[in-house]
N, C-alpha and C positions, 0 to 999 in steps of 0.2 A: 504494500500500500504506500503512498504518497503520504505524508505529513510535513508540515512548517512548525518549526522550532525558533521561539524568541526565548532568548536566555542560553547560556553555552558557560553557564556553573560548570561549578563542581558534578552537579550532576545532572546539568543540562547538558551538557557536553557527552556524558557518559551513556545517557540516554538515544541519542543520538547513533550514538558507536555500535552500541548492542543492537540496534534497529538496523544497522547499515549492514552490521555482518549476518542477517537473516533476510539480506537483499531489500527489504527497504527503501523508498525514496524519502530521501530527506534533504528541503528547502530551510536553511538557517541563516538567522540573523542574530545579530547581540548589538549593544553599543560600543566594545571594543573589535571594531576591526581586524587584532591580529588575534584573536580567540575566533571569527569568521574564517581568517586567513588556511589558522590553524586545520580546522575542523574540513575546511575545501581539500585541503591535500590529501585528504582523509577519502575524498570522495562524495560529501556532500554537496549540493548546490549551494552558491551564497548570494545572499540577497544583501543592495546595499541601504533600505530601509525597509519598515514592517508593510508600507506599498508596494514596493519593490519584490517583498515577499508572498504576498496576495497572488500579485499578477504573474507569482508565475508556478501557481499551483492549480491541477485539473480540478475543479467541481466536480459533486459539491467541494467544498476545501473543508480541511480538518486542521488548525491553527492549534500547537499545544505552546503553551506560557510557562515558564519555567523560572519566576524570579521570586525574590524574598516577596514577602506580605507585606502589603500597606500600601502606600500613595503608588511606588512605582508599576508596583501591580495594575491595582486601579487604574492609572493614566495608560500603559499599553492595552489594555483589555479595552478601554474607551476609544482608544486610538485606531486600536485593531477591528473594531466594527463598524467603523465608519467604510471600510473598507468592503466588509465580507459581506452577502446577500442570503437571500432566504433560500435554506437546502443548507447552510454552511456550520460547522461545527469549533466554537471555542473549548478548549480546556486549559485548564489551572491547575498545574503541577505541583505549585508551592504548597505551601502552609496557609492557607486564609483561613482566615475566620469563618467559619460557615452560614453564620448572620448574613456575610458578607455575600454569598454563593447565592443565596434564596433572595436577594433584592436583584444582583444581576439575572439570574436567569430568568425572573421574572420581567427585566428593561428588552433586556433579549428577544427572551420571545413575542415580542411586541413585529420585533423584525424579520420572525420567522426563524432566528439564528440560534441553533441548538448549545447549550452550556453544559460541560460534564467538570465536574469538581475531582480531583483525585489526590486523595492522602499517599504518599508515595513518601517510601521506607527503604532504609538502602546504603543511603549513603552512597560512599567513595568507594563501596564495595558493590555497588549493583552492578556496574559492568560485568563481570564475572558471579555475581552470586544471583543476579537478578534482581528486581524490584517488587517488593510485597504492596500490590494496590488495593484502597480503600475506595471504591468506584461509588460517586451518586451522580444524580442529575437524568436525562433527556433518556430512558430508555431504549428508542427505536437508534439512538446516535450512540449511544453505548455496544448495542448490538453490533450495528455497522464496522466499529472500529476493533473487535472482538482481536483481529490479528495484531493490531498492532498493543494490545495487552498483554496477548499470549505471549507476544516474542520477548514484550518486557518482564514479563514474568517467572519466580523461577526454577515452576515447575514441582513436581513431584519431589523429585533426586531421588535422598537415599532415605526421607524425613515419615518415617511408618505410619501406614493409615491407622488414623481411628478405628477400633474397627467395629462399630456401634454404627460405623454414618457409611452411607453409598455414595461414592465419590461421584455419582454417574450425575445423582440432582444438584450440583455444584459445583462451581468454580475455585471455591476457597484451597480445593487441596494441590490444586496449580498454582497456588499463590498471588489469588488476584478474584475481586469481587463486586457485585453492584452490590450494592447496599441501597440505595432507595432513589428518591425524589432528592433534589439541588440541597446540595449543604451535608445531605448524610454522607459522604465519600468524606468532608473535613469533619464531621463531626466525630467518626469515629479513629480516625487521626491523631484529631486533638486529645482524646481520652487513651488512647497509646501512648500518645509523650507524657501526660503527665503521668500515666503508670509508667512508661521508662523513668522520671525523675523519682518515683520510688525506689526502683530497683536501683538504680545507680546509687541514691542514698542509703540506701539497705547495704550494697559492697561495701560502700567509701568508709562507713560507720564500722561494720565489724574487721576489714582490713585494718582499719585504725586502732581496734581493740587488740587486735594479733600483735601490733609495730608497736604499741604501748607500755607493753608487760615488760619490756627491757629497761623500762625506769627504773631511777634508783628509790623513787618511791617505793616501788613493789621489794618485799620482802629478798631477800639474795635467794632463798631456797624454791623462790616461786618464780624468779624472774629469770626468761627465756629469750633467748636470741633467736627468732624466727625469721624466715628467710618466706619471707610474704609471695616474692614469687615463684618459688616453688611451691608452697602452699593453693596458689592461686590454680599451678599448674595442674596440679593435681586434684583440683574438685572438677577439675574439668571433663576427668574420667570415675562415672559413674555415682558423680556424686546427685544428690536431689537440687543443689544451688549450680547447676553446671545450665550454663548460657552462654549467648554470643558475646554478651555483655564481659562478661565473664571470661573468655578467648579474647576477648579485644584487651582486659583488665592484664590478663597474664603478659600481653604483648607490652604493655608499655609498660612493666614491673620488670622483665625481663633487658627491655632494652634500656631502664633508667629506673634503678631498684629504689632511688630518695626521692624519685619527681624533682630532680632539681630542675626543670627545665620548666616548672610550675611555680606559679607563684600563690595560689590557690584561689585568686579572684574565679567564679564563674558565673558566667552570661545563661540567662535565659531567654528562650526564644519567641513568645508569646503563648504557645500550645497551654503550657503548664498555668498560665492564669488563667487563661480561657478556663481550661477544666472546672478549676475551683470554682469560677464565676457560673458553670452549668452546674457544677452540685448544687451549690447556693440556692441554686432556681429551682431547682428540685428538692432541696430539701435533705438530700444525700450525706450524711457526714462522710467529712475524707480525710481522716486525723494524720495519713502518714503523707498523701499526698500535698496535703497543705505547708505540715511541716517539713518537707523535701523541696518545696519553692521556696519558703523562707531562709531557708537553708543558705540556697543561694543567694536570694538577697543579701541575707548576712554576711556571706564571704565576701561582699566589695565596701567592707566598711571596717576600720581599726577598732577600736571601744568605741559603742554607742553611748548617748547620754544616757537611754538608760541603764545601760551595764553600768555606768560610774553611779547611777542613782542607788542600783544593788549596793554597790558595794560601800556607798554614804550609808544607807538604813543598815549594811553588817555595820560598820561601825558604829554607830548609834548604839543600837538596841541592843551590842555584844559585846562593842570595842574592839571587833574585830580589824585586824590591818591588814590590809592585801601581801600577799609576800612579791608579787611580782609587779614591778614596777614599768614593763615595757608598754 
């Protein structure tokens, strides 16, 4: 199948690749030029605007978006349908909000112009492992574009059926799924990441417990020199905590056993508030997932006021004095 590509990321780019090597036609553009350059010699067509891109794709066209969430988004997906006609298909590769999803496809189909939303998992590892899609939006345009999900998708492998379920009534065990009407393709996306910001808090916390016990707090007959990535290494086989999360955990222990190369700031990407902000509205408590975004927050700041205000009311009410003064 033919597809146009705006965005040539990290994993626009790689998207791109895995399409081409399953013969694939692929029309790309980006606003860097030599990420265009790049990806030409590769074998894709390059366009030198998102017009430029339109025109030179067979109808219907099928346009996939591939940039971070928010304004820039918004402005190509505005920009790109002044463009495309009725029969013609937008998708949205990123992260949006899916609030966000259910107002466009609704402006959209005003112009006849189909919108698929898709949660897309992967990373810098889809090119070879494939891309886990979260599919909502336009059904009969979903259908349509069926190959070129399959090709991104990663398939069966070696990952053992269920065997309670018939893989025959679904797509899921290939790696790739509609989920509904506009917005459920990011909605269940978003509630992914912010169960990833559990799990990654769930490692980071008891890795931390393991790297700890070497203090000289801890008694001498209790205190153990563990080698965390080894230890990482080895839950990896056969344990109940063994993940990819967890394979990616052992890679970077193994190639930098202190994280020096960390400083332990971490960004969050919007997904993880989203979450919280859809329990809320539901009414869902989410005690681990809450406190795994805070988390973060917390890591881009030294002593809060209110940490100094804890530690004013220990001294009050205790006379207690901090020992550490940094």
């Amino acid at each position: 199948m033919q597809l146009g590509m705006i965005g040539l990321g990290r994993m626009g780019g790689n998207i791109v690749r895995r399409l081409m090597r399953n013969q694939h036609d692929c029309v790309v553009f980006d606003a860097d030029p030599q990420a265009v350059a790049q990806i030409h010699k590769e074998g894709a067509h390059s366009a030198t605007s998102i017009k430029n891109l339109v025109e030179q794709l067979a109808k219907p066209r099928a346009v996939w978006v591939m940039l971070p969430a928010g304004e820039i988004t918004e402005n190509t997906i505005t920009q790109l349908a002044t463009h495309l006609e009725d029969g013609d298909v937008i998708i949205d590769g990123g992260n949006t909000n899916f609030k966000d999803d259910v107002r466009r496809a609704q402006t959209l189909k005003v112009k006849g112009i189909a919108y698929i939303d898709v949660g897309t998992s992967g990373g810098v590892w889809g090119l070879e492992r494939g891309y886990c899609m979260m599919i909502g939006g336009d059904r009969e345009a979903v259908t349509r574009l069926d190959p070129i999900f399959r090709t991104l998708a990663p398939g069966i492998g070696t990952i053992e059926l269920t065997h309670v379920r018939d893989p025959a009534q679904s797509t899921a065990e290939q790696g790739y799924l509609y989920t509904g009407p506009a917005g459920s393709g990011h909605f269940v996306k978003m509630v992914h990441n912010g169960i990833e910001y559990g799990l990654m808090q769930a490692y980071a916390e008891g890795l931390d417990i393991l790297k700890g016990v070497s203090q000289e707090i801890i008694p001498a007959e209790r205190r153990y020199d563990l080698n965390l990535a080894d230890i990482t290494e080895l839950w990896r086989r056969g344990s109940v905590v063994s993940s990819w999360l967890l394979d990616l955990s052992a890679i970077a222990l193994a190639e930098d056993p202190e994280l020096k190369a960390f400083t332990g700031y971490v960004d969050d990407s919007g997904e993880g508030r989203w979450t919280i902000m859809a329990a809320i509205e539901e009414a869902v408590p989410t005690d681990v997932l809450s406190a795994a975004l805070y988390t973060r927050f917390r890591s881009r700041q030294d002593h809060t006021f209110a940490e100094k205000l804890l530690s004013a009311m220990r001294k009050q009410f205790g006379g207690h004095q901090e020992s550490h003064k940094g």
